[in-house]
C-alpha positions as CSV (number, residue, x, y, z in Angstrom):
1,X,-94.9,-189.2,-38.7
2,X,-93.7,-192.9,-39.1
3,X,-89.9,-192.3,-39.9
4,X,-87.5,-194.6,-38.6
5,X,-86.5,-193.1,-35.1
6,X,-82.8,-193.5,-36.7
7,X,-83.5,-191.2,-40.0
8,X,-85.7,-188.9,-38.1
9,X,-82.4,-188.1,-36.2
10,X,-80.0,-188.1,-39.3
11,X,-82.3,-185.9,-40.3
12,X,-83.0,-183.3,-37.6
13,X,-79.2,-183.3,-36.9
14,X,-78.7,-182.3,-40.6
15,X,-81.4,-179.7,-40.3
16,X,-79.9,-178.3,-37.5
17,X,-76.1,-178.1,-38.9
18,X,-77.7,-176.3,-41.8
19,X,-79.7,-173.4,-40.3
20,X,-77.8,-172.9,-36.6
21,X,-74.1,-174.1,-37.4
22,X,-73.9,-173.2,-40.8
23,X,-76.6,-170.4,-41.1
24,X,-77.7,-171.2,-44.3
25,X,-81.0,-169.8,-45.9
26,X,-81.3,-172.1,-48.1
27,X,-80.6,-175.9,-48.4
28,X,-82.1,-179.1,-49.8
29,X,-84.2,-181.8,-47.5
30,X,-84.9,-184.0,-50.1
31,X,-83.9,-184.6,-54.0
32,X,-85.9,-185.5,-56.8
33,X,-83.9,-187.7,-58.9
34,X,-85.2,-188.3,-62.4
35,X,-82.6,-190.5,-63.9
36,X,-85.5,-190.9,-67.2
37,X,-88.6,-189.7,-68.5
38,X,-89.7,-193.7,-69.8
39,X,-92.4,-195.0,-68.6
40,X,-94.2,-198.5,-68.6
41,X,-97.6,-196.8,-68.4
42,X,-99.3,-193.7,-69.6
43,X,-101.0,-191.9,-66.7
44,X,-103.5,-189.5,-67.6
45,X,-102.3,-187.3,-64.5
46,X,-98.7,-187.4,-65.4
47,X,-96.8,-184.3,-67.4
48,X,-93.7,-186.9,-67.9
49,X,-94.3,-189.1,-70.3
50,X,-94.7,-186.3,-73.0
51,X,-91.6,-185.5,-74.4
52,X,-90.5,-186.3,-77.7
53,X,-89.1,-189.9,-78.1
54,X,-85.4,-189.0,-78.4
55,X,-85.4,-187.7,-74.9
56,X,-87.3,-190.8,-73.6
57,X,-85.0,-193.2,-74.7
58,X,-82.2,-191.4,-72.6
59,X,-80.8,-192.6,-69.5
60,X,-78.7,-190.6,-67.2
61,X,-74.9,-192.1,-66.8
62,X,-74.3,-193.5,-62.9
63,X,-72.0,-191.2,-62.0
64,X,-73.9,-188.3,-63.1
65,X,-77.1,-189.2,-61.1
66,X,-74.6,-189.3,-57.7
67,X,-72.7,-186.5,-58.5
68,X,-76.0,-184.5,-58.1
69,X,-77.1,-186.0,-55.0
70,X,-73.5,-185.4,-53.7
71,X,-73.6,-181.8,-55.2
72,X,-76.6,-181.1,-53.1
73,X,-75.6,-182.7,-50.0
74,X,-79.4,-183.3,-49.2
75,X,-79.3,-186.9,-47.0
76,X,-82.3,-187.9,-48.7
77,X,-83.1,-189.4,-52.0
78,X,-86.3,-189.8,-54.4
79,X,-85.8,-191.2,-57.0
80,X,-88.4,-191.3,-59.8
81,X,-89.2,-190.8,-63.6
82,X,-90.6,-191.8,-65.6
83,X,-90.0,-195.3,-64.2
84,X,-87.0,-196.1,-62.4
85,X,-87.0,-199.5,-62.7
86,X,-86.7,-199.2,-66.9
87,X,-83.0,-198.0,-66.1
88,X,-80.6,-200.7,-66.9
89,X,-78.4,-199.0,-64.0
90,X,-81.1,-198.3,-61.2
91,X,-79.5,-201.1,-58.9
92,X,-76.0,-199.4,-59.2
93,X,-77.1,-195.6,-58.9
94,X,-79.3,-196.9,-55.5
95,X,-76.1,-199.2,-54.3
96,X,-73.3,-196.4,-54.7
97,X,-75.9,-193.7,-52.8
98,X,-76.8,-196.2,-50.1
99,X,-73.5,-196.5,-49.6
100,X,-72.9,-193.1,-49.0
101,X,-75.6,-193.0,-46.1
102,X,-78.0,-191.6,-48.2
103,X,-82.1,-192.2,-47.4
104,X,-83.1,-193.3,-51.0
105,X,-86.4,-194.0,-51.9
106,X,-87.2,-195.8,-55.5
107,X,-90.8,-194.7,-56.7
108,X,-92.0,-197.4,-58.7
109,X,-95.3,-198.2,-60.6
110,X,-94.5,-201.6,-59.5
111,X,-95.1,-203.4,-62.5
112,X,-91.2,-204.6,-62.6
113,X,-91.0,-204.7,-59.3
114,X,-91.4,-208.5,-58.7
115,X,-88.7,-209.3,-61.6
116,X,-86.0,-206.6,-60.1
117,X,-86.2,-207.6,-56.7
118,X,-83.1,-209.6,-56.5
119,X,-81.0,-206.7,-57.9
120,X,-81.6,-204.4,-54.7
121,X,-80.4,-205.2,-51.1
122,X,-82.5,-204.4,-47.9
123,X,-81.2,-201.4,-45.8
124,X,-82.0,-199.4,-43.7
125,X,-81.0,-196.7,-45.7
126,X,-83.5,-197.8,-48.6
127,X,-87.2,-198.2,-49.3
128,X,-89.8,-198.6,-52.6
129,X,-92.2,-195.9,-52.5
130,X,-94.9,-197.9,-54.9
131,X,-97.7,-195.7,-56.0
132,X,-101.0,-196.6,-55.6
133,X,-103.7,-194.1,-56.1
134,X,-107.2,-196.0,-55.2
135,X,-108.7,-199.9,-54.8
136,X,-108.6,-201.8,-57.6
137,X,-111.1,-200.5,-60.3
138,X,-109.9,-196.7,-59.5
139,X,-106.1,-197.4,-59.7
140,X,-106.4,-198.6,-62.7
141,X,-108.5,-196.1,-64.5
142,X,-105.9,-193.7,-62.7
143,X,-103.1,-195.5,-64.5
144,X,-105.0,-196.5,-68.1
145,X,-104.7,-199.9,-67.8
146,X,-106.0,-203.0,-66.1
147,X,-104.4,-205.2,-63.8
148,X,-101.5,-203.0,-62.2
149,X,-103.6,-202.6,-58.9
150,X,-103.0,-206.8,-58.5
151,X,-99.6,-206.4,-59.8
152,X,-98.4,-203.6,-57.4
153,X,-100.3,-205.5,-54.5
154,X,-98.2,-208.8,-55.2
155,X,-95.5,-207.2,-55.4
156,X,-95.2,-205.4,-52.2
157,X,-96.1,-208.3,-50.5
158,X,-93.2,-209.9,-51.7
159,X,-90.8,-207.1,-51.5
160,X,-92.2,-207.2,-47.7
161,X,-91.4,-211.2,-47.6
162,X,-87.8,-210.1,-48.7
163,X,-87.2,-208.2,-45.7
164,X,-87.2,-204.6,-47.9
165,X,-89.1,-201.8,-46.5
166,X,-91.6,-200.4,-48.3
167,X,-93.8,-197.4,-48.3
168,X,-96.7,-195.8,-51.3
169,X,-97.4,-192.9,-52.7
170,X,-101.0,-191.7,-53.7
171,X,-102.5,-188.8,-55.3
172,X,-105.9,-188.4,-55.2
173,X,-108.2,-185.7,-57.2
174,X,-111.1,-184.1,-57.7
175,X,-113.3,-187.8,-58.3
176,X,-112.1,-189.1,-55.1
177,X,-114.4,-188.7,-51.9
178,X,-113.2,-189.1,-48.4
179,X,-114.9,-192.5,-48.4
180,X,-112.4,-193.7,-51.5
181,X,-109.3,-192.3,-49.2
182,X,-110.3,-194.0,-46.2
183,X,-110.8,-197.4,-48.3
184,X,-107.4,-197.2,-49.5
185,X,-105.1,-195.8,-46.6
186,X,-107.0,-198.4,-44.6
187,X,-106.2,-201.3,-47.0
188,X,-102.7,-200.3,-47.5
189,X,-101.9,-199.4,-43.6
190,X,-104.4,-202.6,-41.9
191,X,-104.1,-205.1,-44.8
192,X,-101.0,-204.8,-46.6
193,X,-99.4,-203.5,-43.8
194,X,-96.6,-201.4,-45.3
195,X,-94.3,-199.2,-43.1
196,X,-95.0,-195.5,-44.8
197,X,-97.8,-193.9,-46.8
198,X,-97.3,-190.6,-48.4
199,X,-100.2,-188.3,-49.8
200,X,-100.3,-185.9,-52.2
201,X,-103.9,-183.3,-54.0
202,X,-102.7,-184.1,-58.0
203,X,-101.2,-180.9,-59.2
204,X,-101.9,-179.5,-62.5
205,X,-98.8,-180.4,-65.2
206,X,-99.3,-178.1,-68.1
207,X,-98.9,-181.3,-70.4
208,X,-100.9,-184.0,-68.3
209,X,-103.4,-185.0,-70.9
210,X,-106.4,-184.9,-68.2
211,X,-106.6,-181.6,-67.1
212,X,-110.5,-181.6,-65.5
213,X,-109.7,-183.3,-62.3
214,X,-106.9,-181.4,-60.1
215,X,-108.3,-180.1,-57.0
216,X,-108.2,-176.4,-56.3
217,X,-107.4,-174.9,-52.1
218,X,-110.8,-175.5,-50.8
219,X,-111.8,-178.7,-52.2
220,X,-108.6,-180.2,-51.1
221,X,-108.9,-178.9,-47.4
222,X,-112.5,-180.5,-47.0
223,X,-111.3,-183.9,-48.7
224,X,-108.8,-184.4,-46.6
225,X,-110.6,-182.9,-43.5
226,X,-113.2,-185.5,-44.0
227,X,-111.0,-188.3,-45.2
228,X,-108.7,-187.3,-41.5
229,X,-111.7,-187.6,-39.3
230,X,-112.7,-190.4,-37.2
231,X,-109.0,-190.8,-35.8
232,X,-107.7,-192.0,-39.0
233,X,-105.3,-189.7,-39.2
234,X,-103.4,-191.0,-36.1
235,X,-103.9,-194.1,-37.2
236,X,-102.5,-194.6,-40.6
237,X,-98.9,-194.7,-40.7
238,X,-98.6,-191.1,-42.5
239,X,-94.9,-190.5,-43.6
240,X,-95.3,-186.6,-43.2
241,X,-95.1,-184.2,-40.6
242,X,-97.8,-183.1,-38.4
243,X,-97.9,-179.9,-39.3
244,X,-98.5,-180.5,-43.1
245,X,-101.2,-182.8,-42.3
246,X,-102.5,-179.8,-40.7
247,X,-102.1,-177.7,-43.7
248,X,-103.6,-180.4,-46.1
249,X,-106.8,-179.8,-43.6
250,X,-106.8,-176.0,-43.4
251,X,-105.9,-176.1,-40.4
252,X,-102.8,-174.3,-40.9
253,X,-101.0,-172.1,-44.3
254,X,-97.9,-171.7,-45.4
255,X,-95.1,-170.2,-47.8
256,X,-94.0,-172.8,-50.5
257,X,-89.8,-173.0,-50.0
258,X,-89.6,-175.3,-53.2
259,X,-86.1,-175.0,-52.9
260,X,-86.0,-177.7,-50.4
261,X,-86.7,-180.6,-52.5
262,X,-85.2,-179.8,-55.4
263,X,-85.3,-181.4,-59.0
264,X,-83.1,-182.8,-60.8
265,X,-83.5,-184.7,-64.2
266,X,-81.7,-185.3,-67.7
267,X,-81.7,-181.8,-68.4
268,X,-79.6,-180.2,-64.9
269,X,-81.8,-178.9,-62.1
270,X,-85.1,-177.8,-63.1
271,X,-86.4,-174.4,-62.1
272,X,-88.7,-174.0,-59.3
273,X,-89.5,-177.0,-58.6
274,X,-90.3,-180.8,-60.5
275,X,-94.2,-179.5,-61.2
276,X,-93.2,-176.7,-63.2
277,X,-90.4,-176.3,-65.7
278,X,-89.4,-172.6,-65.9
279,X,-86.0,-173.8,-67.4
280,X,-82.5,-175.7,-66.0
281,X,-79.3,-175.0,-64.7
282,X,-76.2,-176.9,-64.7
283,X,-75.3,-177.1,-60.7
284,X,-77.2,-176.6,-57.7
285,X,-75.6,-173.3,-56.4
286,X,-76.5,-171.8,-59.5
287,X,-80.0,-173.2,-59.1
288,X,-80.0,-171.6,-55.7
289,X,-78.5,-168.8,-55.8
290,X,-79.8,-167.7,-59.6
291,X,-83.4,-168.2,-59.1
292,X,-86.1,-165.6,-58.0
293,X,-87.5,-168.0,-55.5
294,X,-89.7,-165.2,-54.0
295,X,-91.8,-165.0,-57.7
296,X,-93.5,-168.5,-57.1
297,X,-96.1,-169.4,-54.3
298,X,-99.8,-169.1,-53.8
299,X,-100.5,-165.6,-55.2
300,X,-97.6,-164.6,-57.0
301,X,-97.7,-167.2,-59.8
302,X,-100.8,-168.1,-61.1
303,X,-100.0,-172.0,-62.0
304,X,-99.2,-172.3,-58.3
305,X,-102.7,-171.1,-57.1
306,X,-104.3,-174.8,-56.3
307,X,-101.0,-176.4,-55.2
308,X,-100.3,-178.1,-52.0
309,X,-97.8,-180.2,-53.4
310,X,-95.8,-181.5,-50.5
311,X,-92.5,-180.3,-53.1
312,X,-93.2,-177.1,-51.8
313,X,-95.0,-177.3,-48.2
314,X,-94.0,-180.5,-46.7
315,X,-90.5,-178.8,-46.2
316,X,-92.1,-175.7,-44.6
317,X,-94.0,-177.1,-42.2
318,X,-90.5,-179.1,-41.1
319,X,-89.0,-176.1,-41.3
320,X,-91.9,-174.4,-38.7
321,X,-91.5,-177.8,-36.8
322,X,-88.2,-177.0,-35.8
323,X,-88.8,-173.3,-34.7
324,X,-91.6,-174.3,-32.4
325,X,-90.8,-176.3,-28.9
326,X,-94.7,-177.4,-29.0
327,X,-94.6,-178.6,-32.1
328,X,-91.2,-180.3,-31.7
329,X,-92.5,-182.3,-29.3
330,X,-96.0,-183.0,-31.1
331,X,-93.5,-184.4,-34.6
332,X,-91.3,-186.6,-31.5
333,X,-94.5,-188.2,-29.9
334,X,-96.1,-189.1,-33.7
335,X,-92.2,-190.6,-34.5
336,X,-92.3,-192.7,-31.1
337,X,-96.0,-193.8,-31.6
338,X,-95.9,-194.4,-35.2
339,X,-92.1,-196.7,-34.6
340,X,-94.0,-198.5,-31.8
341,X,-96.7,-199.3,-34.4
């Protein structure tokens, strides 16, 4: 995993206060900040961009967007959308939460990118996380519209020139080969050179207006075993933990604990998870402590039977990380090689 050797610490030492000191069952790794449904673009993968036009024209108040984050106490931050970047307060909500020692992560489309830059400091606490979801010609069919590939690429670069550090996203589906995932990991982690790339099989939103091209369990498993042989997997600069590439590969199974990254968006916390809305609570104990948690997961819930979000495994395979001594040491050596990279 190519975390900073400084966050993969913050990090473990948090896990550890949590489950030995504090003996909690459940606790939040990550939150998924939505602080607006708006959007720039009108991906045909995306369930987001589909609710009515009085809720996209909202934007969650500053302090309401920390509050959450310091509600949870998770030490790390995505924030996303909708795009983030269409939020007239995006600079604030990141500046108060980086200063708070929070890990924040702005997903971004990029398509503002270039003309926001000088609204955000570099830290070490902050990053963009810019999707990008194939080359040229199959980003922008991904996104429905021409010329965001370019945009995105020129931006990073010049969010890299200003010293910020800057990671992508992509989800790949069912029209994407292993050759098409080699072509862009390998552009993104030998050309453009950016710190972190994070994967992700598309899941299936009920209101995505392409629904013919999530992957099910077994296609994604010989995807990404194909797209990991070679030594690729080594060598890109993957921003997850071994043992969830392992899953992604078949290699390994395990519960989804979606409580760990959990969402939270105009409407409270959403129930299970940010893929599916099974309705919102006010506060994050009651999001805890009143959902049936053990209802959702591969066989119990039908619209979780092709999922390997990492919302709901990347946070169990930290989880089984920690428990294991040879795997501890397999996620250290990744962190040392990937920060000497």
């Amino acid at each position: 995993m190519a975390m900073p050797l400084r966050q993969t610490v913050r990090v473990g030492t948090y896990l550890f206060e949590q489950k030995m000191l504090r003996r909690r069952e459940k606790f939040p790794l990550i939150v998924e900040l939505e602080p607006l449904f708006a959007c720039n673009l009108k991906c045909e993968g995306c369930g987001k961009i589909q609710h009515p036009a009085g809720v996209l024209k909202q934007r969650m108040p500053v302090a309401q967007a920390v509050g959450a984050v310091l509600e949870s106490g998770a030490p790390m931050v995505s924030i996303a959308g909708g795009e983030p970047l269409m939020h007239p307060q995006i600079d604030e909500i990141v500046r108060q939460l980086v200063a708070r020692k929070k890990y924040v992560f702005l997903c971004t489309n990029a398509m503002l990118l270039r003309k926001k830059l000088e609204q955000f400091t570099p830290s070490r606490y902050f990053a963009f996380a810019v999707h990008i979801d194939g080359l040229r010609e199959r980003h922008d069919e991904s996104v429905a519209k021409e010329g965001v590939f370019d945009e995105a690429v020129e931006a990073i670069k010049e969010a890299k020139r200003r010293g910020f550090r800057t990671t992508t996203n992509s989800t790949f589906f069912n029209t994407d080969t292993p050759q098409t995932i080699v072509e862009v990991l390998d552009f993104l982690n030998d050309d453009l050179k950016v710190d972190e790339m994070m994967i992700s099989p598309a899941y299936a939103y009920e209101k995505a207006p392409d629904q013919d091209h999530f992957l099910g369990v077994e296609q994604t498993r010989e995807l990404f075993r194909k797209a990991f042989a070679n030594g690729n997997r080594k060598r890109w600069r993957l921003n997850h933990s071994p043992l969830f590439l392992d899953f992604l590969e078949g290699r390994a199974d395990f519960p989804c604990t979606a409580w760990a990254i959990p969402n939270y968006s105009l409407f409270g916390w959403q129930r299970p998870c940010y893929l599916m809305s099974d309705g919102y609570v006010p506060t994050y104990k009651e999001l805890i402590e009143e959902t049936d948690w053990d209802k959702y997961g591969r066989g119990k819930d039908p619209r979780c039977d092709n999922c390997m979000a990492h919302c709901g495994y990347e946070p169990t395979a930290v989880f089984a990380t920690m428990g294991s001594l040879k795997e501890s040491l397999r996620a250290a050596r990744d962190t040392v090689a990937g920060n000497r990279g």
